[in-house]
N, C-alpha and C positions, 0 to 999 in steps of 0.2 A: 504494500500500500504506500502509493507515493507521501511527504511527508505532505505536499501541500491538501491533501483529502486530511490524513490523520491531525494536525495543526488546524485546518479550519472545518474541512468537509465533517467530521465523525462531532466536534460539538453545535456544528448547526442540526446536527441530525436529534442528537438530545435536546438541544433546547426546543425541539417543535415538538420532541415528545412531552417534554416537564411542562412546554405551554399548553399542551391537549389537558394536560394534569390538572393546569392553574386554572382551567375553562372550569371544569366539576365540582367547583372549593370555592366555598365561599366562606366569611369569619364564623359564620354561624358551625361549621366543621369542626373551627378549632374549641369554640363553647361547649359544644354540644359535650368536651371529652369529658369536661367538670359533671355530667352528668352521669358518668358510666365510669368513674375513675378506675372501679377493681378488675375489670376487664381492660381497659386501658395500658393499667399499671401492669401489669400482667405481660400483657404483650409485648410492651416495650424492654420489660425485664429480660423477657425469653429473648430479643430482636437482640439488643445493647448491649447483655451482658453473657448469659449465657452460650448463644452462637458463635462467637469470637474465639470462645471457650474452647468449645467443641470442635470450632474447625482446627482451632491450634492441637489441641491434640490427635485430629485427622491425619493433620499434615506431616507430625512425627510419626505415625503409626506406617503412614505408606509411604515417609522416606523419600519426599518430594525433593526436586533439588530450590536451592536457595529460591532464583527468580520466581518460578511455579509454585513455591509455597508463598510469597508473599504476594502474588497473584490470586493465592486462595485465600488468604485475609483479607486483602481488597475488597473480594468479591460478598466475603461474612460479612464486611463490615458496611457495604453497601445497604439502604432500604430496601424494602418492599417496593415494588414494580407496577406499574397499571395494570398487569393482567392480575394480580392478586384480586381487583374487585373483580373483573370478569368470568373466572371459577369461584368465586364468594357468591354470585349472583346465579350461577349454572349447578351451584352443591347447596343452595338453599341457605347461605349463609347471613349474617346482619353484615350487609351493603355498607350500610350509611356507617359502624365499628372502622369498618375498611378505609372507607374515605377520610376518617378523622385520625386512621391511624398512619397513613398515607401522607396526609397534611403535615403530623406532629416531628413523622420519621425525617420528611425531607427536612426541618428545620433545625432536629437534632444530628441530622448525620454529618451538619456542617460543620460541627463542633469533635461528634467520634470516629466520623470517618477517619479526616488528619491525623486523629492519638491514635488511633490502630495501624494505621499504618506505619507511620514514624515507629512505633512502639514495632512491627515485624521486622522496617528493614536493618533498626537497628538490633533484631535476636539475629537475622536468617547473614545479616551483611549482602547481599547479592553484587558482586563483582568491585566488593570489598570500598568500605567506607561513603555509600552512596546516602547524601545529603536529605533527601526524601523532602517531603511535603515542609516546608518553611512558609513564611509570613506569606511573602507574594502568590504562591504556589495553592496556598490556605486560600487566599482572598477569590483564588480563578475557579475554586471548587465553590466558593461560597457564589461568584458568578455564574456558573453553568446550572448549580442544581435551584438556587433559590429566585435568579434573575427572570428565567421564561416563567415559572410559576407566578409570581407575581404580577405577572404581566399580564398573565391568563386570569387573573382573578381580578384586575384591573377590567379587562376588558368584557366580565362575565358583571361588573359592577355597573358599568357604564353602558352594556348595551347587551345586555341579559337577552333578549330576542335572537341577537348575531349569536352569540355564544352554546346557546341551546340550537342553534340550525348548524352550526360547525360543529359541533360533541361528535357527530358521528362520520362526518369527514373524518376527523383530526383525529378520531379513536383508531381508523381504517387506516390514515397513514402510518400512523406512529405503531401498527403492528408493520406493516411492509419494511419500514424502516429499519425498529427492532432487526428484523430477518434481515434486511439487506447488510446492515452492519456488522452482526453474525458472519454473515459468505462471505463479505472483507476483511475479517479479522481471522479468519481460521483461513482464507486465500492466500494472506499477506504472509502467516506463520503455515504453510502448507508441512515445510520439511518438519520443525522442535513439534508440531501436531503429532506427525509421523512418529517421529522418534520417542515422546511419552503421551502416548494416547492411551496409553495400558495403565499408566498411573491417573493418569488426569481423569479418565474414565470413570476408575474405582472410586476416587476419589469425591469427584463430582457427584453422583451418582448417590453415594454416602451419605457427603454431606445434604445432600437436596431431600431424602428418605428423611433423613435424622432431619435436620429442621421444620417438614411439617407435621412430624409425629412429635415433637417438641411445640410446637405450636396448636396444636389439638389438647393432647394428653395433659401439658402443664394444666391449665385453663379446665380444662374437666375434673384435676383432681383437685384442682384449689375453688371447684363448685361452679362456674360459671356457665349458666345456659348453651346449650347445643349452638345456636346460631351463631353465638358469639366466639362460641370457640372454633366453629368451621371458618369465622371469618378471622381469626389469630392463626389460626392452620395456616393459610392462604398471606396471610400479610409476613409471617412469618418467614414460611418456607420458601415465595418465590423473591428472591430479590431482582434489582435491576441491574440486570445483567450490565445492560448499554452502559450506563454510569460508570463502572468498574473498567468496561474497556475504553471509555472516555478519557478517564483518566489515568489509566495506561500508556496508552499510547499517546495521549495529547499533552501532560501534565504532568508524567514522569519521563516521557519519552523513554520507554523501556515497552516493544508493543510483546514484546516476549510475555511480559506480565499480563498480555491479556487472554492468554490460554485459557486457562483456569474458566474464564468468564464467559468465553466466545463457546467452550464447550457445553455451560454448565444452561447456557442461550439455549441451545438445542433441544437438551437433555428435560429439560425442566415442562415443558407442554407437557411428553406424556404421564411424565414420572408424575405433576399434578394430576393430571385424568384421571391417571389407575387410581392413586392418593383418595379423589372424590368419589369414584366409586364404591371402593372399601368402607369408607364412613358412612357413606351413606347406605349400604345396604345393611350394616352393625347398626345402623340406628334403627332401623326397620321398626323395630318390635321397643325401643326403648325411648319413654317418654323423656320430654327435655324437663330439666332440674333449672327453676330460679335462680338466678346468680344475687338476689335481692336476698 
């Protein structure tokens, strides 16, 4: 991938997606969470703290090499993704949980994406003493993910009509995109693809399993209503891919590190399908419990 697509083309591509995001959101999102706090806090817990967790110990278990493992904290440490309401809404999940936890993640990931990462490349080192995520570097993550959203919510405030007749262009592009950026990024790294597809696979694979059964299971055993936890399932477990390889290759300029991500793009449709499947057919016969 030439660098002038990865430098300009791959963050205009996020930013139409995070603006399709800011079209959906409105403040009333970010209120709404003061009203669902235990489900909220929940999620976030499982999202922020736990996942990082787990993928760090992933990426020791399968012996990743440096770049690909701190491509996979990247990726943990990335939000929840727009397709997370889309299978929220196809598995019967609480939609409008999604949106507000969607809202909350992009605003906090400005702050723990940076410490996660800083914090890997400074365990994994990858090609020994690399500077990672600093001031300038912070403020261009804080531009890509919070600037188009804003803008979307800007423009859903001001001309609510436009906004709601663009939701579903802009939902339609911003999956093409997703995917086109995917075939770019696993195009661009064709050969290190090659060469650990056998880990990154496992890996991937793992990680995406274990985050939406951590995303369900938590939230179920600390009481929280079915809907709510199909829709922590789903915020949880998919993150955004595009982000991860955004700032990969655009941010760190390291697109090596966007393996992990461009694979995990793929991988993640079905592994969510089967995911909603299984819940939903275990729920069958089992009434949902109040999280009140």
């Amino acid at each position: 991938m030439g660098s002038a697509i990865t430098v300009i083309g791959l963050p205009i591509a996020l930013g139409i997606i995070m603006f399709g995001l800011g079209l959906s959101l409105t403040p009333g999102d970010f209120i709404r969470i003061g009203r669902r706090p235990k489900a909220v806090t929940i999620a976030l817990a499982c999202q922020l703290i736990l996942l990082p967790l787990v993928c760090f110990g992933l990426v020791l278990a399968f012996g990743l090499p440096p770049v690909l493992a701190v491509g996979m904290m990247l990726l943990a440490a990335s939000p929840g993704g727009t397709t997370a309401n889309l299978y929220s809404h196809l598995f019967r999940g609480d939609v409008a949980l999604n949106i507000s936890l969607t809202a909350i993640n992009s605003v906090v990931a400005v702050i723990t994406l940076p410490i996660v990462v800083n914090l890997s490349l400074a365990y994994f080192d990858p090609g020994g003493g690399q500077v990672g995520l600093q001031l300038q570097k912070t403020l261009e993550v804080f531009l890509i993910v919070l600037g188009p959203v804003a803008l979307g919510m800007l423009v859903r405030a001001l001309k609510p009509a436009f906004a709601a007749a663009m939701d579903k262009p802009v939902r339609i592009a911003s999956v093409v995109i997703l995917t086109l950026v995917i075939i770019g990024a696993v195009a661009a790294q064709i050969d290190i693809l090659v060469q650990h597809f056998a880990a990154i696979a496992g890996v991937v694979v793992t990680f995406c399993v274990v985050s939406l059964g951590i995303g369900f299971l938590v939230p179920r055993w600390l009481k929280v209503d079915r809907p709510q936890s199909i829709a922590s399932a789903f915020e949880v477990g998919l993150h955004n891919a595009t982000l991860a390889i955004v700032i990969a290759q655009s941010v760190l300029r390291n697109p090596d590190m966007s393996m992990p991500a461009a694979v995990y793009g793929v991988l993640m449709f079905p592994l969510a399908a089967a995911f909603g499947v299984l819940i939903t057919r275990s729920g069958k016969a089992q009434p949902s419990r109040s999280s009140e």
